[in-house]
C-alpha positions as protocol buffer text, in pm:
chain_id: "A"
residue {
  index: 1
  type: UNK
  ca { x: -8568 y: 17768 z: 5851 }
}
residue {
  index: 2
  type: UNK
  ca { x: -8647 y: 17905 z: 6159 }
}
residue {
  index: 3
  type: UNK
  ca { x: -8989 y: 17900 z: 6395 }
}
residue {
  index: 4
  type: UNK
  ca { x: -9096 y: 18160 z: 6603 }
}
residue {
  index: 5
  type: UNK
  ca { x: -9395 y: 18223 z: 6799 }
}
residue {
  index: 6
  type: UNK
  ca { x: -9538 y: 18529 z: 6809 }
}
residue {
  index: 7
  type: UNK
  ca { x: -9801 y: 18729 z: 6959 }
}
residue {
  index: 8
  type: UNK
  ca { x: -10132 y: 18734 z: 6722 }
}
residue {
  index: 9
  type: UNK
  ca { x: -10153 y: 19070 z: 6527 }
}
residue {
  index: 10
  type: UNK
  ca { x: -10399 y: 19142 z: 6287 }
}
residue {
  index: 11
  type: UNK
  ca { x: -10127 y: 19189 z: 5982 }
}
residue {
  index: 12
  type: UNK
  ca { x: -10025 y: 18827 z: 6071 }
}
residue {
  index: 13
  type: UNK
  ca { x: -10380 y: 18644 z: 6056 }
}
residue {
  index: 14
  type: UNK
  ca { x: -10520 y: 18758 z: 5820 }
}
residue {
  index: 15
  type: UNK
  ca { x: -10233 y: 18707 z: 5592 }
}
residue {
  index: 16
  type: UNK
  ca { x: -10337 y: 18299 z: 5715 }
}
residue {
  index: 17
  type: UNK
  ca { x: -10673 y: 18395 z: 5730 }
}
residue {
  index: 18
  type: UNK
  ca { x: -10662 y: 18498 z: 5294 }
}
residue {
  index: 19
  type: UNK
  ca { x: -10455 y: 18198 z: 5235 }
}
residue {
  index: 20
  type: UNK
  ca { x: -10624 y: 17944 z: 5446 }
}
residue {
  index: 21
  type: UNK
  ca { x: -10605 y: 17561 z: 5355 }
}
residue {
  index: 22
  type: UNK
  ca { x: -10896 y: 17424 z: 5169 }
}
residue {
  index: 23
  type: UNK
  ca { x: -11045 y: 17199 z: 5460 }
}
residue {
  index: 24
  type: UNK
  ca { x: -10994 y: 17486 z: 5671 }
}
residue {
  index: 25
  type: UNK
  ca { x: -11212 y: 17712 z: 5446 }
}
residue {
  index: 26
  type: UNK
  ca { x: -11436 y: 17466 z: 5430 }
}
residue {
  index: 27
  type: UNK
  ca { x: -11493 y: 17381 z: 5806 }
}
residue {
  index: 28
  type: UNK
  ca { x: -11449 y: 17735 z: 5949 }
}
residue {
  index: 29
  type: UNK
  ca { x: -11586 y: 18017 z: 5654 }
}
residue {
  index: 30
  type: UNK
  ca { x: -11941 y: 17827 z: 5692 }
}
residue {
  index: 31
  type: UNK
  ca { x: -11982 y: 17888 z: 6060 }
}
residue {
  index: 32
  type: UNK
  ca { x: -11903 y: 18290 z: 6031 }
}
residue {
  index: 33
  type: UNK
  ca { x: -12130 y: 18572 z: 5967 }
}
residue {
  index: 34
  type: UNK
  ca { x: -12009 y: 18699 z: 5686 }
}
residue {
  index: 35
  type: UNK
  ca { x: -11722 y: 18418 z: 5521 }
}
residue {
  index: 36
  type: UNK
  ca { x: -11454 y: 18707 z: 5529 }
}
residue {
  index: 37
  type: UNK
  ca { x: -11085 y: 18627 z: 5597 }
}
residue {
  index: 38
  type: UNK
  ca { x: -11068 y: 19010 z: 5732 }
}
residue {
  index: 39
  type: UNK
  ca { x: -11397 y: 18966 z: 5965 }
}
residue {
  index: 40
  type: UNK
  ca { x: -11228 y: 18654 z: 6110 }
}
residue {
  index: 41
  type: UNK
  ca { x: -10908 y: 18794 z: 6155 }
}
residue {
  index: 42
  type: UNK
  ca { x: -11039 y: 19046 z: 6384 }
}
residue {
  index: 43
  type: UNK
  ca { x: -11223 y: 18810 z: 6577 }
}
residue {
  index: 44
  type: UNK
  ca { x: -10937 y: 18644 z: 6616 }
}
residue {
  index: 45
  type: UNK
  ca { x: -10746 y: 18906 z: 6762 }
}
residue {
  index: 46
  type: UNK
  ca { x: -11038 y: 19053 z: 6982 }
}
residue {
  index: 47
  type: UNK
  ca { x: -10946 y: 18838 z: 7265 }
}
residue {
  index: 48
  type: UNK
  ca { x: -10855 y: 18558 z: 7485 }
}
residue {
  index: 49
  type: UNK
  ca { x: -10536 y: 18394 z: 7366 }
}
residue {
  index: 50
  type: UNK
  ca { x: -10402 y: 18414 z: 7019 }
}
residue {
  index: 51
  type: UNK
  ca { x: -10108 y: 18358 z: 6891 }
}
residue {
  index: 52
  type: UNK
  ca { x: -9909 y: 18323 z: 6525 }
}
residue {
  index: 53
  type: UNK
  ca { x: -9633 y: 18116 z: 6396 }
}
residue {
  index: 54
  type: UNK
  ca { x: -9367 y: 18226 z: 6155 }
}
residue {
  index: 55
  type: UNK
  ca { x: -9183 y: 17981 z: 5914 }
}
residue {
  index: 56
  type: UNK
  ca { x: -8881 y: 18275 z: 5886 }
}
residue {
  index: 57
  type: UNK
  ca { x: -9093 y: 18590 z: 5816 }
}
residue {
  index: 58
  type: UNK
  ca { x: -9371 y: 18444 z: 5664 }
}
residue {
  index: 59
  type: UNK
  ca { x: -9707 y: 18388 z: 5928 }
}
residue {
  index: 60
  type: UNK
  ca { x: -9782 y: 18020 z: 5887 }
}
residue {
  index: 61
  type: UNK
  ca { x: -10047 y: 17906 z: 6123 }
}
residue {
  index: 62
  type: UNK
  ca { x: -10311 y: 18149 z: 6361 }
}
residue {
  index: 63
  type: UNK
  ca { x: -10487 y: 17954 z: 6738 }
}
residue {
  index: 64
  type: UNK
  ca { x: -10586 y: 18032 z: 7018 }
}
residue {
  index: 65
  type: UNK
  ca { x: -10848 y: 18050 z: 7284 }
}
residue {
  index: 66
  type: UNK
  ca { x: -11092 y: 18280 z: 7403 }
}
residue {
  index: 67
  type: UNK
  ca { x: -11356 y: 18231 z: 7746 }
}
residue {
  index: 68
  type: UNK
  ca { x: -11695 y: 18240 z: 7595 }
}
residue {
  index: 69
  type: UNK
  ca { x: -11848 y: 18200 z: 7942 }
}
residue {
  index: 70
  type: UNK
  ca { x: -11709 y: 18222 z: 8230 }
}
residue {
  index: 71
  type: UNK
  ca { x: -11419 y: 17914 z: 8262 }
}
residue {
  index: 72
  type: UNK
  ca { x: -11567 y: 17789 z: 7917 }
}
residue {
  index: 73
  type: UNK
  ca { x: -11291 y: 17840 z: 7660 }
}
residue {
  index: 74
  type: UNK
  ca { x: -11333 y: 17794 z: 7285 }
}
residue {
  index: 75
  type: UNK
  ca { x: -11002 y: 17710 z: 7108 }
}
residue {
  index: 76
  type: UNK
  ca { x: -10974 y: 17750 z: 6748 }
}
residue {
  index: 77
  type: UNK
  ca { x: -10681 y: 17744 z: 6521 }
}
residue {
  index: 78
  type: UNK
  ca { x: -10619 y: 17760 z: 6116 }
}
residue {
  index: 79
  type: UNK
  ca { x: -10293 y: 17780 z: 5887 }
}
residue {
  index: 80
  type: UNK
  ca { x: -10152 y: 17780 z: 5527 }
}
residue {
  index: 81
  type: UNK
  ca { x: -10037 y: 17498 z: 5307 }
}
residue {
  index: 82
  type: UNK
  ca { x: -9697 y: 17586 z: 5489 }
}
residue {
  index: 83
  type: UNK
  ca { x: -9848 y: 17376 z: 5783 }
}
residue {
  index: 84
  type: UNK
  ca { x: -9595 y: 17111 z: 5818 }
}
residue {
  index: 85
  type: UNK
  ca { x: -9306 y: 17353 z: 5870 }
}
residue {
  index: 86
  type: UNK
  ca { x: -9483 y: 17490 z: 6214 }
}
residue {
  index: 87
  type: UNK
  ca { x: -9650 y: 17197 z: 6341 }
}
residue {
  index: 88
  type: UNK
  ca { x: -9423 y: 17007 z: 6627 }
}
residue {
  index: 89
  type: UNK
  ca { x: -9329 y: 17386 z: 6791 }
}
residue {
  index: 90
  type: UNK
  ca { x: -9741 y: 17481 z: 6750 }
}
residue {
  index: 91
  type: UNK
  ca { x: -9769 y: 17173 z: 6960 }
}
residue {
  index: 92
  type: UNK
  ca { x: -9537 y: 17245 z: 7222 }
}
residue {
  index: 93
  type: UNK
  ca { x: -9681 y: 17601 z: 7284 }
}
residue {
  index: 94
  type: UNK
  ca { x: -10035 y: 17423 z: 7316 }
}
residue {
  index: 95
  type: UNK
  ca { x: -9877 y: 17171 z: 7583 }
}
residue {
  index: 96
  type: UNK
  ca { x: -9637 y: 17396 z: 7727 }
}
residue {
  index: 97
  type: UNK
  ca { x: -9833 y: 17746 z: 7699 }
}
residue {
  index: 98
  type: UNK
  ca { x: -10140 y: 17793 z: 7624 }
}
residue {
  index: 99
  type: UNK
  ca { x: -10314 y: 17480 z: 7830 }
}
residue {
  index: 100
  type: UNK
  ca { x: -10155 y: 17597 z: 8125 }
}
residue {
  index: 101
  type: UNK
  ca { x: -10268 y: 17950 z: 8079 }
}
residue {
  index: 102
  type: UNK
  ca { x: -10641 y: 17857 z: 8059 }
}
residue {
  index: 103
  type: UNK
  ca { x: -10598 y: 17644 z: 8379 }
}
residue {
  index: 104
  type: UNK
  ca { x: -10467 y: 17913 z: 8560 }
}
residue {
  index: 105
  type: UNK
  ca { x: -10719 y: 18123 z: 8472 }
}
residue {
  index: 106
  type: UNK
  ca { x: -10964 y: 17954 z: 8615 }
}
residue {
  index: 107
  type: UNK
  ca { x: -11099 y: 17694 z: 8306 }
}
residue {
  index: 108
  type: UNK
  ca { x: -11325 y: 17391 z: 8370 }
}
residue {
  index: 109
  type: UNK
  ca { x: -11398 y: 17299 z: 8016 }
}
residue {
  index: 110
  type: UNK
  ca { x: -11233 y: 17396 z: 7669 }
}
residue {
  index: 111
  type: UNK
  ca { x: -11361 y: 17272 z: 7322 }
}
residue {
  index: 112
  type: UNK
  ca { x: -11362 y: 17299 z: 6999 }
}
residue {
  index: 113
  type: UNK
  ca { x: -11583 y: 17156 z: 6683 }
}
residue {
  index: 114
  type: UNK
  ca { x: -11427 y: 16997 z: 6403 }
}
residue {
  index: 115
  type: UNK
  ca { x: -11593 y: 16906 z: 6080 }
}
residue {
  index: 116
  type: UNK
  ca { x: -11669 y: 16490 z: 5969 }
}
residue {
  index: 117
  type: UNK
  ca { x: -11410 y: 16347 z: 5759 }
}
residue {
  index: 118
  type: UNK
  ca { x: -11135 y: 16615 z: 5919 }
}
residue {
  index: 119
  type: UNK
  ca { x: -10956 y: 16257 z: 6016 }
}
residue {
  index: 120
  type: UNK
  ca { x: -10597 y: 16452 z: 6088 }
}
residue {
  index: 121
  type: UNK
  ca { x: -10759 y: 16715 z: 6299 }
}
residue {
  index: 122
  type: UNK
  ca { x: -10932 y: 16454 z: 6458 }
}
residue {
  index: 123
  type: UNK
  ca { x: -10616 y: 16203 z: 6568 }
}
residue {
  index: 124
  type: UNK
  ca { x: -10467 y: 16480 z: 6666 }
}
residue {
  index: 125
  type: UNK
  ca { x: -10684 y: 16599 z: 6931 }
}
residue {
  index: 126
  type: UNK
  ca { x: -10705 y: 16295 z: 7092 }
}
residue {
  index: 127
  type: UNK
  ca { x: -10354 y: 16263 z: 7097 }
}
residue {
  index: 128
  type: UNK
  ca { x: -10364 y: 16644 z: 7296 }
}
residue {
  index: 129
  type: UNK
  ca { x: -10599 y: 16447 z: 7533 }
}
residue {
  index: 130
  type: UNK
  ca { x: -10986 y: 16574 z: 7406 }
}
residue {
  index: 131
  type: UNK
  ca { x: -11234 y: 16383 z: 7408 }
}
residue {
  index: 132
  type: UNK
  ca { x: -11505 y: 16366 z: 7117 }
}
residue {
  index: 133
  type: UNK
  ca { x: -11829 y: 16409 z: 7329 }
}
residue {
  index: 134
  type: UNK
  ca { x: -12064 y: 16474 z: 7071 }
}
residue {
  index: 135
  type: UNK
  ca { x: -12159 y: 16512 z: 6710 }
}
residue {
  index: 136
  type: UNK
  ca { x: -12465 y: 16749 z: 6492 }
}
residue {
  index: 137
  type: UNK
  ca { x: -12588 y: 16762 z: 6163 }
}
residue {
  index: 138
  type: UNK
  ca { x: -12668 y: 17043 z: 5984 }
}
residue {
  index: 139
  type: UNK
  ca { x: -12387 y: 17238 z: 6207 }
}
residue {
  index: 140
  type: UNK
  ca { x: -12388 y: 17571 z: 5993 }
}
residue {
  index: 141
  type: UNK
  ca { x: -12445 y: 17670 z: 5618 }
}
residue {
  index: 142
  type: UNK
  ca { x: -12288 y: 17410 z: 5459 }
}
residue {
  index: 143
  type: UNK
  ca { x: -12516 y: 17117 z: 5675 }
}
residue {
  index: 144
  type: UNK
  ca { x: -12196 y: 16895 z: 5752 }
}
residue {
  index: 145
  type: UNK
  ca { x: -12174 y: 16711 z: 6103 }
}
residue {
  index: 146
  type: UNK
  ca { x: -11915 y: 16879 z: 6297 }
}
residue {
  index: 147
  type: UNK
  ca { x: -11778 y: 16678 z: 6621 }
}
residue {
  index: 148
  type: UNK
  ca { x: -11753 y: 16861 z: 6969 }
}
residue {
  index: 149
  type: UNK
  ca { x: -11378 y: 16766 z: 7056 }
}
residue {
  index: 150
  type: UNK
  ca { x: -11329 y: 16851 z: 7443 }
}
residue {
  index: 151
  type: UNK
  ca { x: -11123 y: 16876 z: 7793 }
}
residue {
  index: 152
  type: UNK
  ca { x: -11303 y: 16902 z: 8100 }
}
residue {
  index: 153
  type: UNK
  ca { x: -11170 y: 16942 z: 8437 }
}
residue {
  index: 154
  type: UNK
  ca { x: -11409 y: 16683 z: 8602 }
}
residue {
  index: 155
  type: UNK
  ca { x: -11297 y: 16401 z: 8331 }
}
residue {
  index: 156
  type: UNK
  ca { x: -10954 y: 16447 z: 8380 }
}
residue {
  index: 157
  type: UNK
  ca { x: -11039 y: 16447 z: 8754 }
}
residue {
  index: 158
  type: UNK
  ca { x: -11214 y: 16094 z: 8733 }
}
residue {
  index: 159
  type: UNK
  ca { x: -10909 y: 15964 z: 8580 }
}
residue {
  index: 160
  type: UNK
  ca { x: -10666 y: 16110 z: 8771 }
}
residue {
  index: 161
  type: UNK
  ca { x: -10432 y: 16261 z: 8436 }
}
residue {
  index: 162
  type: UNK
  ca { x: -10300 y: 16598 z: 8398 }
}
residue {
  index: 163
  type: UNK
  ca { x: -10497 y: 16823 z: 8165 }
}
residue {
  index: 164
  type: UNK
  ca { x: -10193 y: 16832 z: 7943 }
}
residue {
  index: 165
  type: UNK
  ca { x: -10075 y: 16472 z: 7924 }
}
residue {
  index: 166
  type: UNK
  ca { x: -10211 y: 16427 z: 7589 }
}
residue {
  index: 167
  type: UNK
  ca { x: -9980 y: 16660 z: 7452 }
}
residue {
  index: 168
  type: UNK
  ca { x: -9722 y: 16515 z: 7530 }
}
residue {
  index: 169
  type: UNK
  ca { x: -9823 y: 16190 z: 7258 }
}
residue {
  index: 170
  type: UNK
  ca { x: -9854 y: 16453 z: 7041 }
}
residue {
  index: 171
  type: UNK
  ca { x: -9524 y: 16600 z: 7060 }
}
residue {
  index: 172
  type: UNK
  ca { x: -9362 y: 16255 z: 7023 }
}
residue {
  index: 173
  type: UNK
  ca { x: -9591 y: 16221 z: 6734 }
}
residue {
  index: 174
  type: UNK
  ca { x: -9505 y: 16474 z: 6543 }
}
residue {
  index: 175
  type: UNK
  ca { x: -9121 y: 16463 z: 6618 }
}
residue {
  index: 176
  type: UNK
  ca { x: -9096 y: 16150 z: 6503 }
}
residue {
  index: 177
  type: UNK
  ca { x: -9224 y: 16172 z: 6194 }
}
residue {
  index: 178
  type: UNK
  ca { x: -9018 y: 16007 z: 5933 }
}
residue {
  index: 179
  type: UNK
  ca { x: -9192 y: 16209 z: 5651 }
}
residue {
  index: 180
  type: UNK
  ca { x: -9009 y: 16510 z: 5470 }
}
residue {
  index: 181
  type: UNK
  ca { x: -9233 y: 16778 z: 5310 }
}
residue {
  index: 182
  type: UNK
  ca { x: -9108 y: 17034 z: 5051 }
}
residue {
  index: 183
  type: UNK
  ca { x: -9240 y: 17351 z: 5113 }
}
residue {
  index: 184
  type: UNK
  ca { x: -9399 y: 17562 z: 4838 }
}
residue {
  index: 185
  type: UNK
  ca { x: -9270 y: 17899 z: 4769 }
}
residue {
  index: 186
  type: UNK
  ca { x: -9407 y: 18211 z: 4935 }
}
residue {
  index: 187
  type: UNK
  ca { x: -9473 y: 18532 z: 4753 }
}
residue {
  index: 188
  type: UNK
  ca { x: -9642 y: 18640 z: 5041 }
}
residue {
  index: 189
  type: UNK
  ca { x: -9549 y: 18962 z: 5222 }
}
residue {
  index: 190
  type: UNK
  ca { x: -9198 y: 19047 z: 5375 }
}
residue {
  index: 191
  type: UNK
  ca { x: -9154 y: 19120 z: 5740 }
}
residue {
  index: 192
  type: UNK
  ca { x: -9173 y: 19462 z: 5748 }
}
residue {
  index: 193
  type: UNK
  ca { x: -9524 y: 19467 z: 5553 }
}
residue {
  index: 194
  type: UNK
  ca { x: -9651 y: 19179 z: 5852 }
}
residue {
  index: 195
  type: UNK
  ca { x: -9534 y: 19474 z: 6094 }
}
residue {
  index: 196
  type: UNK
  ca { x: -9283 y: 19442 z: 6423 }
}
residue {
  index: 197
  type: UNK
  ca { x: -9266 y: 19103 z: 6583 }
}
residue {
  index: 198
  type: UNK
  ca { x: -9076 y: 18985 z: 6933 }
}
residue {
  index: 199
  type: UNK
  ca { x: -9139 y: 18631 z: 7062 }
}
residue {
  index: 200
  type: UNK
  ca { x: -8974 y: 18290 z: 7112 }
}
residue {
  index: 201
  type: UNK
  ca { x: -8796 y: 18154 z: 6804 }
}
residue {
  index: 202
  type: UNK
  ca { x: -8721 y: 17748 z: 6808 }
}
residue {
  index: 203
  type: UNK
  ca { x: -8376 y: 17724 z: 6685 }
}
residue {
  index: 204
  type: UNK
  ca { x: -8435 y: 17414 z: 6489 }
}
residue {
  index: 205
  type: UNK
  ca { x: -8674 y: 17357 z: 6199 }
}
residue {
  index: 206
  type: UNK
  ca { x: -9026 y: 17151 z: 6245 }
}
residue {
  index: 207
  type: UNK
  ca { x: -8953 y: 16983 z: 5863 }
}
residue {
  index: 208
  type: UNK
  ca { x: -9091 y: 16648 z: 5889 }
}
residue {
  index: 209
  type: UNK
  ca { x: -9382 y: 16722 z: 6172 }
}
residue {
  index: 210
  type: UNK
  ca { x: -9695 y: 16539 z: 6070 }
}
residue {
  index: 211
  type: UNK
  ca { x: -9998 y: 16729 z: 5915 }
}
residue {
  index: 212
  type: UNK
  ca { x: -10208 y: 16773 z: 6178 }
}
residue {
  index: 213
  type: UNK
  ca { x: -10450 y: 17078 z: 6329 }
}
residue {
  index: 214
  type: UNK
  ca { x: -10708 y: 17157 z: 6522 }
}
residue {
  index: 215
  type: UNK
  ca { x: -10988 y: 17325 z: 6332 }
}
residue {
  index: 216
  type: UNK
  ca { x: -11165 y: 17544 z: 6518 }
}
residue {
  index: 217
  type: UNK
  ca { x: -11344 y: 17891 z: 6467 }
}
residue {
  index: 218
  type: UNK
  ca { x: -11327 y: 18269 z: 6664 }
}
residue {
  index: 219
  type: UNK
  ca { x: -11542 y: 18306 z: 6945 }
}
């Protein structure tokens, strides 16, 4: 089945948004106002950069990025069980997209916190090059320790690495992943109830990408 990628609408997310993963309802719900898929949906569309990916018709996974002050981005990201099917091309748009967008406008830092015991999230982070800078308890409602995951433009400066290397780790990560995952069925909403869509498509299927995500939350 086809990917494609797909500027974020508000049909699309919160269509992820109302059928989020556990550990992503977990981490993210907690550190919102008011623990609504709909709220969050529109946060996540309010703004910044924000895009969707489709496994066929069906929205699969919801990140993006938005400057909280100025060249201070906050990334976030969350998805469905259907996870696996998007991950390797979600990947490449990170590397190949959206960290050179933030750089060219202007970024010095992005981050993004991701709750203890999120061990996937976390692997996969590093491998996109961030660096876990910090951790606090009692971060939010549900009094977990979340981890500040983070690129800055002075680190990568000391160390004389592209802002995007990591990525690259990533990619090779996930494409070599021996692992096959069967993908549930989807009762979800056809394509013309997510409304009109235009964007890249990637020809070949991400079956077999590893399960990993950054956990993050809007704004």
């Amino acid at each position: 089945m086809s990917v494609s990628l797909v500027p974020a609408i508000y049909a699309d997310v919160v269509y992820i948004a109302r059928r989020m993963r556990k550990r992503d309802a977990e981490e993210i719900f907690p550190l919102t106002w008011s623990g609504r898929p709909e709220d969050l949906a529109v946060a996540s569309v309010a703004g910044g950069i924000s895009t969707v990916a489709l496994s066929g018709d069906v929205p699969v996974a919801a990140w993006g990025a938005i400057e909280g002050r100025p060249c201070f981005w906050n990334v976030w990201m969350f998805a469905t069980d259907r996870w696996p099917e998007v991950a390797l091309s979600v990947t490449r748009h990170i590397n190949r997209e959206m960290m050179p967008a933030m750089i060219n406008a202007g970024a010095v830092r992005a981050d993004c916190w991701s709750m203890e015991g999120h061990d996937d999230a976390h692997r996969w982070l590093e491998l996109l090059g961030a660096v876990r800078e910090a951790s606090l308890e009692d971060y939010g409602a549900n009094r977990k320790v979340y981890h500040c995951y983070s690129w800055t433009k002075s680190r990568l400066e000391d160390v004389n690495v592209c802002w995007t290397l990591g990525t690259k780790s990533a990619e090779n990560a996930c494409a070599s992943s021996s692992s096959r995952n069967t993908r549930p069925t989807d009762t979800g909403r056809s394509g013309s109830e997510c409304g009109g869509r235009s964007g890249e498509t990637e020809a070949s299927s991400d079956e077999g990408a590893q399960v990993y995500h950054i956990d993050g939350f809007a704004g």
